[in-house]
N, C-alpha and C positions, 0 to 999 in steps of 0.2 A: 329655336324654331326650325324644323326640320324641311328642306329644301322640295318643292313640288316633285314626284317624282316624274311626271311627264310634261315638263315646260316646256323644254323646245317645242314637242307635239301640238301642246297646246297655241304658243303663238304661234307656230307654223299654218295653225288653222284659223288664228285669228287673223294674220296677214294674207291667207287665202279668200280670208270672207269679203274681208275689207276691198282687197282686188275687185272682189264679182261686185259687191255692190257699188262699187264706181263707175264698174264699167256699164252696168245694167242702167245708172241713175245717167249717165254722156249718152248712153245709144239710147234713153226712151227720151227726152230731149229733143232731138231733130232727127224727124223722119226724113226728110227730104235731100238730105246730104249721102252723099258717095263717097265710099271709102277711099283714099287714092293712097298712094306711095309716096314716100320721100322723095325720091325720082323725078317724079313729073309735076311734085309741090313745088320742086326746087327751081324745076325748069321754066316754071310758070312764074315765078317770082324774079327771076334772074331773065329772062325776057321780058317782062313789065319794065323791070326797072331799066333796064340797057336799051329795049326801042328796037331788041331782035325778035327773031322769029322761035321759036321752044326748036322748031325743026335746024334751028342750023347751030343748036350749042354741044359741043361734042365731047362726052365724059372720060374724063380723065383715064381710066381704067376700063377699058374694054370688056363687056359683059358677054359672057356666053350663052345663047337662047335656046333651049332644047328643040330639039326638031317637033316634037310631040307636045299635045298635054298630056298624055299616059307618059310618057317620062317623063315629065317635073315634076308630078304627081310621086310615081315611082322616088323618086329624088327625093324629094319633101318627106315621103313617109320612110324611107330609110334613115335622112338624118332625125325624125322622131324617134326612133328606132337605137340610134346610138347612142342620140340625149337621153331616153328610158336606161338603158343598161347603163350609162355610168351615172345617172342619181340613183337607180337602184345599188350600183356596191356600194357609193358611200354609203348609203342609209347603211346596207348590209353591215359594213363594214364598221360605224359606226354601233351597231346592234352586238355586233360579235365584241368589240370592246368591251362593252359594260358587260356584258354577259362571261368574259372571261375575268373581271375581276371577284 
């Protein structure tokens, strides 16, 4: 029996489907909820439990806050930017393989 020729492709888009519709089937579920961060989940939970304040627990690694939202922005769509270019060579790169055998 002769190997599918587009498998990977194939689950590549069945794992892509399966992604949306989980995510579709959580986010129509509860409208009433706020997205939050790890961050401030954590900070919420580690002051329940301890009997402090969220305001006086201080993270370990000191975070840098852009001055701006046009530069986090900026920031954010560059590193999509750099993620795009390197799944595109491998794909590419992967494409050129089989095509050079």
């Amino acid at each position: 029996m002769r190997m599918h020729k587009y498998r990977l492709e194939i689950l590549t888009m069945v794992a892509i489907a399966a992604f949306c519709m989980v995510f579709l089937y959580t986010s129509s579920i509860s409208r009433d909820t706020v997205f939050a961060g790890t961050d401030s989940i954590a900070a919420a939970k580690i002051s329940e439990s301890s009997g402090t304040s969220a305001k006086e627990i201080q993270p370990l690694i000191p975070q840098w806050v852009p001055p701006s939202g046009e530069i986090e922005s900026t920031l954010f769509a560059l590193q999509a930017a750099i993620g795009g270019m390197f799944i595109g060579g491998v794909f590419g790169y992967w494409i050129g393989q089989k095509k050079k055998v």
